[in-house]
FINU-926676 format. One record per residue: residue in three letters; x negated, y negated, z of N, C-alpha, C in turn. Coordinates in steps of 0.05 Angstrom, whole numbers, padded with zeros to 5 digits, always signed. Layout:
// FINU-926676
ALAXYZXYZXYZ
...
***
This chain:
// FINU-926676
UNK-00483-00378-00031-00474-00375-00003-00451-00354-00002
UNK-00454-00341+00016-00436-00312+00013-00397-00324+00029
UNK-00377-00320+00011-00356-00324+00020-00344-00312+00045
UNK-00337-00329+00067-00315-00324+00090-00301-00308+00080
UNK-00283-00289+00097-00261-00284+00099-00241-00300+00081
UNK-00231-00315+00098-00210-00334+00098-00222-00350+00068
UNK-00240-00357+00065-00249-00359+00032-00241-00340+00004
UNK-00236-00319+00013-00237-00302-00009-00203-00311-00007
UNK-00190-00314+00021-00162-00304+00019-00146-00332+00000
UNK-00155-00351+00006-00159-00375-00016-00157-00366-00046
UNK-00178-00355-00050-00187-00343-00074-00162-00326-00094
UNK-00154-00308-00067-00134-00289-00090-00112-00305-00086
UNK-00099-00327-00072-00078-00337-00074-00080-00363-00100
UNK-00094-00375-00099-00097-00388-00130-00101-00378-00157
UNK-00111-00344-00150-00105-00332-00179-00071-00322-00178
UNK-00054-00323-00167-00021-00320-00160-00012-00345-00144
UNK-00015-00363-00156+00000-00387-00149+00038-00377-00156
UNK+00046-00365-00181+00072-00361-00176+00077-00340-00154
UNK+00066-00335-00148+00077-00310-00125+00084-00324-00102
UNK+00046-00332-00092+00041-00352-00077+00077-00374-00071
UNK+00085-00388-00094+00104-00406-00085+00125-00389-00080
UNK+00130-00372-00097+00161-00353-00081+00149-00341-00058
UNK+00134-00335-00048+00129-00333-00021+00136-00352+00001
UNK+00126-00379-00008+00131-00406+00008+00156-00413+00009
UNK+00180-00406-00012+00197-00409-00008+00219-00401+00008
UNK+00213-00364+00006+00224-00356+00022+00215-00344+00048
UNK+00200-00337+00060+00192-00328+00078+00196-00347+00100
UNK+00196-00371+00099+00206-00381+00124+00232-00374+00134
UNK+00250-00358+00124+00277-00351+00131+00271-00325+00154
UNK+00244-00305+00141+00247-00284+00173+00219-00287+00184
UNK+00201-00311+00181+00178-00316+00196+00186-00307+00232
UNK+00209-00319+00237+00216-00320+00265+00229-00300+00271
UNK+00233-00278+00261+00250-00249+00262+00247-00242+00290
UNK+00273-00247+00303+00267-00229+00337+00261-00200+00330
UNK+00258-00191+00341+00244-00158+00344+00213-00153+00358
UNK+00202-00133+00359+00181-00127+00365+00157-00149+00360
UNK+00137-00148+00388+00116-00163+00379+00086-00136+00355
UNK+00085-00150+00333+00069-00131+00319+00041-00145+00311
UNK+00009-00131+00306-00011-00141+00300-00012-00141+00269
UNK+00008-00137+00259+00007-00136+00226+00014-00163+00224
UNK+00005-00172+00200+00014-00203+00200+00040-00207+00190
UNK+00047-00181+00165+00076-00180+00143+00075-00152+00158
UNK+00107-00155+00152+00117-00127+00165+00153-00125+00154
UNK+00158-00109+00151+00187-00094+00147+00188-00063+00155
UNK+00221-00060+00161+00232-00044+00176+00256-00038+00165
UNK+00266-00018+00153+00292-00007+00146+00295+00026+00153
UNK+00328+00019+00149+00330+00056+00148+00324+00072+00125
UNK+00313+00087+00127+00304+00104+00095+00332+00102+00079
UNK+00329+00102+00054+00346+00093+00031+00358+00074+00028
UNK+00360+00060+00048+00366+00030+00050+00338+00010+00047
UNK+00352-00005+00030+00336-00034+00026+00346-00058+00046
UNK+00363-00058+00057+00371-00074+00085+00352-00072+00101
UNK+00334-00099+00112+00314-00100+00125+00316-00097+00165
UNK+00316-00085+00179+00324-00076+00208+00308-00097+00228
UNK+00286-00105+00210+00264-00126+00220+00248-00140+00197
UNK+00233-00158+00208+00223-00168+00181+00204-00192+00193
UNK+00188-00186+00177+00163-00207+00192+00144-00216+00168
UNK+00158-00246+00158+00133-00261+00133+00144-00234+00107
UNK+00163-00220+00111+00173-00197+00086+00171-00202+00063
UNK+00168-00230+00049+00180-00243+00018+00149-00256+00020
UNK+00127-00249+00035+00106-00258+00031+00091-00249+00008
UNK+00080-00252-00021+00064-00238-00031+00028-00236-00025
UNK+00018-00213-00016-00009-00210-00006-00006-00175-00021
UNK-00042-00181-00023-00053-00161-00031-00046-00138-00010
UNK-00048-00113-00030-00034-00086-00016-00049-00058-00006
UNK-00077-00069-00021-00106-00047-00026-00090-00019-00031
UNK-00095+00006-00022-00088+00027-00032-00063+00040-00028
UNK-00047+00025-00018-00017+00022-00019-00006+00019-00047
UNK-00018+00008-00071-00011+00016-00088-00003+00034-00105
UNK-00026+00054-00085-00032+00085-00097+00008+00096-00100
UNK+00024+00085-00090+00044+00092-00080+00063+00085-00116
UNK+00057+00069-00120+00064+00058-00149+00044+00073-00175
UNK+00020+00088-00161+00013+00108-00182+00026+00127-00189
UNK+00037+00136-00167+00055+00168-00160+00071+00165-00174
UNK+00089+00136-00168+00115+00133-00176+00113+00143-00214
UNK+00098+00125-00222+00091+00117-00256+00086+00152-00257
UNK+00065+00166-00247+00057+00187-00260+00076+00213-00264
UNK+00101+00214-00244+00122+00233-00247+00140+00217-00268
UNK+00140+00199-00263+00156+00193-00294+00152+00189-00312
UNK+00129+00191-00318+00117+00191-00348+00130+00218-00361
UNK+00131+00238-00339+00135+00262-00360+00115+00281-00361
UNK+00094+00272-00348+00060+00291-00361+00065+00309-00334
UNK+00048+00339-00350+00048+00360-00343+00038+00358-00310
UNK+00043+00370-00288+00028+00360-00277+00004+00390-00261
UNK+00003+00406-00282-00013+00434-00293-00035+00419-00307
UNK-00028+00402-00324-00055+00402-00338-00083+00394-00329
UNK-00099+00403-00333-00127+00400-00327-00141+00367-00332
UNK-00150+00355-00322-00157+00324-00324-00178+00330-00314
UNK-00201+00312-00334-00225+00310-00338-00237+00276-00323
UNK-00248+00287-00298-00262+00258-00281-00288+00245-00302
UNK-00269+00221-00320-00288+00208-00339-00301+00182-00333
UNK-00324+00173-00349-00337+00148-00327-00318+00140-00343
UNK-00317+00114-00313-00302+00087-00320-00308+00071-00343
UNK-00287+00058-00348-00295+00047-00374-00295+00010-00368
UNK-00290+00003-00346-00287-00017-00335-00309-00007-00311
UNK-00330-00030-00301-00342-00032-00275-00323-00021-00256
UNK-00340-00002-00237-00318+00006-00206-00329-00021-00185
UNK-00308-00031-00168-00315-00041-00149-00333-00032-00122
UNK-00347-00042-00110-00369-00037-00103-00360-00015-00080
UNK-00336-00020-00071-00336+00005-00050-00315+00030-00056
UNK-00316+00025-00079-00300+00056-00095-00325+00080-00096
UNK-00334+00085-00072-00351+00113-00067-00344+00138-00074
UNK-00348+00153-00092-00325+00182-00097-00346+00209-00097
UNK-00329+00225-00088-00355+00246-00086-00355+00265-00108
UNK-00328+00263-00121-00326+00283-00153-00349+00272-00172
UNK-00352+00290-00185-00371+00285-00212-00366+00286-00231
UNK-00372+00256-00244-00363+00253-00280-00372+00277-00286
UNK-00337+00286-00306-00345+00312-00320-00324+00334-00311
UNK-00324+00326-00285-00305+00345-00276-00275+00354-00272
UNK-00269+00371-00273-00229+00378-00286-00218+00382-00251
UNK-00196+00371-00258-00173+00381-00235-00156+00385-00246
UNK-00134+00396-00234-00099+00388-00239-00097+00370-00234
UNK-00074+00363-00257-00056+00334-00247-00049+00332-00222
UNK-00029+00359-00212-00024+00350-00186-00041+00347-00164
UNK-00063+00360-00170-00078+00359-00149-00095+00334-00151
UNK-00100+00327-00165-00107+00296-00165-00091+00276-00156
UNK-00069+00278-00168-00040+00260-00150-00049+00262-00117
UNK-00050+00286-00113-00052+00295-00079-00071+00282-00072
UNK-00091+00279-00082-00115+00273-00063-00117+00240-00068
UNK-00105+00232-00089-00098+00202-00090-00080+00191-00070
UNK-00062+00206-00061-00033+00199-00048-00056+00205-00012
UNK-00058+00235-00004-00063+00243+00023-00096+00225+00024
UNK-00112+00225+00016-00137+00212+00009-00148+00197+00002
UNK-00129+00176-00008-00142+00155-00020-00164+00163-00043
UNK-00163+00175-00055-00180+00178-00083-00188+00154-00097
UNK-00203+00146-00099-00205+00121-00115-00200+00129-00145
UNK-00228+00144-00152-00229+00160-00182-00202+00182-00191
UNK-00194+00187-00168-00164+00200-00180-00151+00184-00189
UNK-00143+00162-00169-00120+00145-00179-00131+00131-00209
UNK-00155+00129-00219-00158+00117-00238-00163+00148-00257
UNK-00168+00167-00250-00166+00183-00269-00137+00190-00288
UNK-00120+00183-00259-00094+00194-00268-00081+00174-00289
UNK-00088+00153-00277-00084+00123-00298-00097+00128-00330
UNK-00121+00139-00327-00139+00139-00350-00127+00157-00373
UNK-00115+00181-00358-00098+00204-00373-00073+00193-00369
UNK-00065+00168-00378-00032+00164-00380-00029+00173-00406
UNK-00009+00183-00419+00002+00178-00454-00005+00154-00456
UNK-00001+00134-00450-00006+00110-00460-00027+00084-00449
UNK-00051+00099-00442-00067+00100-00436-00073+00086-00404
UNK-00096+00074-00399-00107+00058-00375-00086+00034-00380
UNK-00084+00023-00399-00073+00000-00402-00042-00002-00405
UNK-00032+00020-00415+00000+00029-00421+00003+00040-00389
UNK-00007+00047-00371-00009+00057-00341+00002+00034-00330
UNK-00021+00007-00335-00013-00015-00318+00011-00023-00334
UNK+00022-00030-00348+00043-00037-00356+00068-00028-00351
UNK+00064-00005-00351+00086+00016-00332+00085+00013-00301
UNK+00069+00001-00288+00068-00003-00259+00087-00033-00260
UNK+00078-00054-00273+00094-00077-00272+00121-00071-00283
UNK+00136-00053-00297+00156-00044-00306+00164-00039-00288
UNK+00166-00024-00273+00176-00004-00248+00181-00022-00230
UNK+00160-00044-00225+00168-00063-00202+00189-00069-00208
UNK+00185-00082-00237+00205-00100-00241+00243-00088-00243
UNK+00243-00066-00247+00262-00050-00248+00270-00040-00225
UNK+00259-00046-00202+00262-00042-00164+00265-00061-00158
UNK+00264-00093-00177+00283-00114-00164+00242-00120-00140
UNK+00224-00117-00152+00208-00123-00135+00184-00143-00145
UNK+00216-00167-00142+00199-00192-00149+00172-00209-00137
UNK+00165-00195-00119+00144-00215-00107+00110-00191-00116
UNK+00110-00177-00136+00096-00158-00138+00087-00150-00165
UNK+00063-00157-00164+00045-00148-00190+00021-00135-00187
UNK+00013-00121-00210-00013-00102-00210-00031-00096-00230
UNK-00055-00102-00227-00072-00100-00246-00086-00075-00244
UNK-00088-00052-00220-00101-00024-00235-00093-00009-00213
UNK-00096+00021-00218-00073+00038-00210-00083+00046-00178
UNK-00109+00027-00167-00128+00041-00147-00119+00027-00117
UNK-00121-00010-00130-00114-00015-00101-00139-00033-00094
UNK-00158-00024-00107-00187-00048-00104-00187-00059-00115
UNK-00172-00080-00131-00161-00104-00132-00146-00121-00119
UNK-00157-00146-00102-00146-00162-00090-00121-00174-00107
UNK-00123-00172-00129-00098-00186-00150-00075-00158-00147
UNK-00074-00144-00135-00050-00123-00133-00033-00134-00114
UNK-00016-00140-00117-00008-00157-00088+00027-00157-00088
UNK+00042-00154-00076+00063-00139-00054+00082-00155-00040
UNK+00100-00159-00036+00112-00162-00006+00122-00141+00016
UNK+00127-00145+00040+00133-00125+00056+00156-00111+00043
UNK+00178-00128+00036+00212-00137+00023+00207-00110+00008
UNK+00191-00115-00009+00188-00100-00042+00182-00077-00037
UNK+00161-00071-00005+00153-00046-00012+00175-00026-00005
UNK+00188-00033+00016+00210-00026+00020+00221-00004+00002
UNK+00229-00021-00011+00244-00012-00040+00221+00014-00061
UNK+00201+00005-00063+00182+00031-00068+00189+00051-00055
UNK+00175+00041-00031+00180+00071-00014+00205+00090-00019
UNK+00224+00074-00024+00251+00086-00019+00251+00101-00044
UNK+00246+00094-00062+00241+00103-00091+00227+00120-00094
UNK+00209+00123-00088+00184+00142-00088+00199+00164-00068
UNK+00208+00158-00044+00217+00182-00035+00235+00205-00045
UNK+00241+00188-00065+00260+00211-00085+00247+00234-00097
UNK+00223+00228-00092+00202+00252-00104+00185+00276-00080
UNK+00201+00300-00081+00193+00316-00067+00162+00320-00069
UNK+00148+00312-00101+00123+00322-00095+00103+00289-00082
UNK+00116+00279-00087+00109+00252-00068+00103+00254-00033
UNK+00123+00266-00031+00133+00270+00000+00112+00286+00013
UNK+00103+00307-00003+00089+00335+00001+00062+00321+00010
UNK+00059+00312-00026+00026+00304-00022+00017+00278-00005
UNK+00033+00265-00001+00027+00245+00017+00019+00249+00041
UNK+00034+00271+00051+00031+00277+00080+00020+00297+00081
UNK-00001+00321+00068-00022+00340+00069-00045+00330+00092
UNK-00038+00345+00101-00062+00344+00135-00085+00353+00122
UNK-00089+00372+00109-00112+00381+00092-00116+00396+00074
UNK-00140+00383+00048-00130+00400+00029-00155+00407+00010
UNK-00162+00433+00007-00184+00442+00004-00181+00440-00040
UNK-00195+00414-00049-00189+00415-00080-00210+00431-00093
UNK-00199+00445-00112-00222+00461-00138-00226+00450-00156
UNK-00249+00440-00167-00258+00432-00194-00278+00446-00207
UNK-00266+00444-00238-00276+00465-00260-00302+00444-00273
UNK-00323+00457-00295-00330+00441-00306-00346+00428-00293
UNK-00368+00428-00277-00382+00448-00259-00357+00459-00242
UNK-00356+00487-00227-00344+00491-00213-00358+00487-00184
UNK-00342+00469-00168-00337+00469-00137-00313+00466-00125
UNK-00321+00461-00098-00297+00449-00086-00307+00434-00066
UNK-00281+00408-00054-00286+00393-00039-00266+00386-00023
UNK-00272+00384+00000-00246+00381+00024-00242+00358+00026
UNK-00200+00342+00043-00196+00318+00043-00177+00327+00061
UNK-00181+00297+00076-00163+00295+00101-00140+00279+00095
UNK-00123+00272+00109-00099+00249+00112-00118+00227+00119
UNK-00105+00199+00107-00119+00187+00121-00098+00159+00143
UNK-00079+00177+00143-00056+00171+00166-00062+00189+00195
UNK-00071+00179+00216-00067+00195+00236-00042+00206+00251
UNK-00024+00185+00241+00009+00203+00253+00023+00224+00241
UNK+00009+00230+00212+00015+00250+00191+00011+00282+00213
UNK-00012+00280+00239-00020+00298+00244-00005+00301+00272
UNK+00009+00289+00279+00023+00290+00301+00058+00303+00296
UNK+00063+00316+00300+00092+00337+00299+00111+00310+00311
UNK+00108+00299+00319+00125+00292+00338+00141+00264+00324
UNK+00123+00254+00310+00129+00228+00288+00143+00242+00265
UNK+00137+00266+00252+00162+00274+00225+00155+00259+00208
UNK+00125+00258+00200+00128+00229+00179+00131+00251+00155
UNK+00151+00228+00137+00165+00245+00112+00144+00235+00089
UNK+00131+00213+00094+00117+00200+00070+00097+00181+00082
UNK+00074+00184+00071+00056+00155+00082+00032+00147+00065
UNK+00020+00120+00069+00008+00117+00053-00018+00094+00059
UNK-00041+00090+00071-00057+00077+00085-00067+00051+00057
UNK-00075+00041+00070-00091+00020+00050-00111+00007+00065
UNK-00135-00007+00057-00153-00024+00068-00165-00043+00044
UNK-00171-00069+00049-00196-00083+00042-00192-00108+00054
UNK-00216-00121+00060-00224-00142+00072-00208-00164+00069
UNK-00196-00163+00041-00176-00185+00032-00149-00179+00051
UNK-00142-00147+00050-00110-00144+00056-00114-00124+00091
UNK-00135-00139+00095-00137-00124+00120-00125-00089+00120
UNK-00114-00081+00151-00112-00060+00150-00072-00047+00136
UNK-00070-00034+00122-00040-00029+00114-00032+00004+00115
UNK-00004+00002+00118+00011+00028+00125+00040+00026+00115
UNK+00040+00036+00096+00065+00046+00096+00079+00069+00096
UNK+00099+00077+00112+00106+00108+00113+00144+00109+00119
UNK+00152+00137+00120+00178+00140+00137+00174+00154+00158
UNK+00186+00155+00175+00178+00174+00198+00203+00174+00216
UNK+00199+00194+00231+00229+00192+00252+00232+00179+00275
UNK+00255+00161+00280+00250+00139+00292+00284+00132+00307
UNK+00285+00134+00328+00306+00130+00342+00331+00147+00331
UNK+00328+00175+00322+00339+00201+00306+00343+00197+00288
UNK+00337+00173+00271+00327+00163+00240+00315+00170+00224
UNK+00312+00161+00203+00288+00166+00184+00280+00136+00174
UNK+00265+00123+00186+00260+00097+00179+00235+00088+00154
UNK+00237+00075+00147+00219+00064+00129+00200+00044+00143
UNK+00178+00041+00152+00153+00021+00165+00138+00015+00135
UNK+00133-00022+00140+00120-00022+00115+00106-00050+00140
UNK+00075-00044+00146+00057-00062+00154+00035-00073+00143
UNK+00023-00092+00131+00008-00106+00120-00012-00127+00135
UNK-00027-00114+00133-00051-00146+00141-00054-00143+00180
UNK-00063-00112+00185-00072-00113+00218-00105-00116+00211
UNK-00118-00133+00240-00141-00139+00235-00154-00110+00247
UNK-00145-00094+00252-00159-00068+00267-00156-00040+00261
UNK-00181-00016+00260-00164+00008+00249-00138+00020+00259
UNK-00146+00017+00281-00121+00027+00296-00093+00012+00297
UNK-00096-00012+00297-00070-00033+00294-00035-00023+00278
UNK-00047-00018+00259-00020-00006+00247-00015+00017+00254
UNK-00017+00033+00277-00010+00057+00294-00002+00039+00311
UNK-00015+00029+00323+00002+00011+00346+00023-00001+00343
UNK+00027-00011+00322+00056-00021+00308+00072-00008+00302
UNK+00062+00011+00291+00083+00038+00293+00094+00045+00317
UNK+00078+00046+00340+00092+00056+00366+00108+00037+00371
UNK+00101+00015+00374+00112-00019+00385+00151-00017+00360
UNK+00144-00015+00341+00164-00010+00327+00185+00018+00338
UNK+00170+00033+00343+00185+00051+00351+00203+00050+00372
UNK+00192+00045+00397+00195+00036+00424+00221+00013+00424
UNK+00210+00001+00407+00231-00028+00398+00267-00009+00392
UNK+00271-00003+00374+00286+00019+00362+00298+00036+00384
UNK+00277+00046+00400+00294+00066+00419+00301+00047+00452
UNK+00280+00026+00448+00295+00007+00478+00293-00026+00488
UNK+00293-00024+00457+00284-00056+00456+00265-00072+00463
UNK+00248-00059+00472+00227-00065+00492+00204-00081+00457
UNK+00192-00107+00465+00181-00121+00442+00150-00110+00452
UNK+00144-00094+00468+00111-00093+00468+00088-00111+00470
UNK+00064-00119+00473+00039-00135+00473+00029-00133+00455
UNK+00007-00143+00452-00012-00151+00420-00036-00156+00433
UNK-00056-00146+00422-00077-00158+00436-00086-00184+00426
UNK-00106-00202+00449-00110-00229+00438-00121-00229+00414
UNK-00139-00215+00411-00159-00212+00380-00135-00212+00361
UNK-00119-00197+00358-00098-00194+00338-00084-00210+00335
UNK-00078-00238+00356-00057-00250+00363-00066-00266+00336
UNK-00089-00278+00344-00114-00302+00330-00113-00294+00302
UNK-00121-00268+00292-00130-00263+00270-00097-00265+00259
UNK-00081-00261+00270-00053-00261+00252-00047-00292+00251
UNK-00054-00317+00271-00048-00345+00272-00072-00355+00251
UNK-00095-00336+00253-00117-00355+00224-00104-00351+00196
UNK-00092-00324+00198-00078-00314+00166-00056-00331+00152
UNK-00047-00338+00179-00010-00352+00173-00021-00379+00160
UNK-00040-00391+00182-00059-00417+00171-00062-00415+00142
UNK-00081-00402+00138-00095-00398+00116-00068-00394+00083
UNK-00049-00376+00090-00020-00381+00072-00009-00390+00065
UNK+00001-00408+00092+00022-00431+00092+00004-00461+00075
UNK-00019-00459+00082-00042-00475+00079-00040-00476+00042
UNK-00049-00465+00033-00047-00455+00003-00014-00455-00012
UNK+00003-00439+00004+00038-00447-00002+00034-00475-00006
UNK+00022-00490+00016+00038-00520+00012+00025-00539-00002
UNK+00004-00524-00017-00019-00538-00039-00001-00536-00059
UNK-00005-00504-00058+00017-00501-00096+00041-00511-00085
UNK+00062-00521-00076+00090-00531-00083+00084-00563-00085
UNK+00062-00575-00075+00051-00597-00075+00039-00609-00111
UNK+00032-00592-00110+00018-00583-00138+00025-00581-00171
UNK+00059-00574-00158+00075-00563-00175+00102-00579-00180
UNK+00103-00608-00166+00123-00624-00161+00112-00645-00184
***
């Protein structure tokens, strides 16, 4: 019988039961956060370079992050040190791909490092982000190890990761934590660049072609938002996610949204956030969103109060 929704979300919270309980523990402190009404279920809000949270909604929650991780690829892959000139060879996986990692490069084929970064970061690359992983010094496996390092060295306790892509429901985040990424990651000018590429026409050697990639942030394309950095995510488990900086009441704010049931939702939260910031004004939600954010909380708190039950 084919798993619910809300089944699977079961699922990845009993393979992170410790997360799971530091979640339960603390998140009831900004569940009730006055500020903006938002369709994301987890949400945080700071000023860029600050880790001081401006808002905060379920923030110390740990949930899956889908390609928001890609953000913790970037980070690992400028600090490794590796060239980011050298030519990288798109090799089959050596592990099964998940079923909706669709890629249009062909085993065999060379990019640049950086330009693979780019189209991982502006594009969601699936096979980049795992190419780039695959070409660590210290390999696919020395990659992930260095991702949990880094967390752990950003003080970003509610957050672990098992591969550098994001299609793993076991990659999983708090709003709190990402915060602190972002902020980190912004320290990297070529971070900043490639994240936010409106469009970017890549060359590959070994057959030679090329293939075009969009943003897959729609506010990246709007002048008027200034986004300095961003970074989309999706899967069924972690619903829809966004994290970015952008300019915001003559700011530079940090938005970190997790878990909208709709494409568009985390734009809307962005405005609603915004609006909030420049006039306090808390905005509407639509009913659909209201529900799907009251089945999620269910479904959390539901599982939190198994494992601390569990664990006594």
């Amino acid at each position: 019988m084919r798993r619910t929704h809300m089944a699977r979300v079961v699922l990845w919270l009993a393979l992170c039961l410790p997360l799971a309980l530091h979640a339960h523990e603390k998140s009831a402190s900004n569940a009730d956060a006055q500020g903006p009404n938002l369709a994301s279920v987890n949400a945080a809000v700071a000023v860029a370079g600050s880790n001081d949270l401006l808002f905060a909604k379920n923030a110390d929650r740990s949930v899956p992050i889908a390609s928001v991780t890609k953000v913790m690829t970037a980070l690992v892959v400028l600090e490794s040190g590796a060239s980011l000139n050298e030519w990288l060879v798109f090799q089959k996986r050596h592990t099964p791909a998940a079923a909706n990692a669709y890629t249009r490069i062909r085993v065999g084929s060379q990019m640049r490092r950086s330009d693979v970064l780019r189209i991982a970061l502006m594009s969601s690359e699936n096979f980049a982000a795992y190419t780039l992983a695959r070409s660590h010094p210290g390999g696919f496996d020395g990659f992930v190890d260095a991702m949990n390092a880094k967390a752990k060295a950003l003080g970003m306790t509610g957050s672990h990761f098992v591969d550098p892509t994001g299609l793993s429901v076991e990659n999983v985040s708090t709003a709190g934590d990402l915060v602190k990424l972002v902020n980190a990651a912004a320290k990297y000018p070529e971070i900043r660049e490639y994240s936010t590429t409106d469009y970017f026409r890549g060359q590959f050697q070994q057959p030679r072609y090329s293939l075009s990639f969009g943003n897959t942030n729609a506010l990246v394309h709007r002048e008027s938002w200034g986004v300095g950095l961003s970074k989309t995510g999706y899967l069924s488990d972690a619903g829809r996610c966004l994290v970015m900086i952008s300019k915001m009441n003559g700011k530079r704010v940090v938005t970190v949204l997790l878990d909208s049931l709709g494409t568009r939702s985390p734009m809307g939260d962005a405005g609603r956030i915004k609006r909030w910031l420049d006039t306090g004004a808390t905005g509407q939600v639509a009913k659909a969103a209201r529900q799907y954010a009251q089945e999620k909380n269910a479904a959390y708190n539901s599982m939190a109060g198994s494992t601390t039950a569990a664990l006594k």
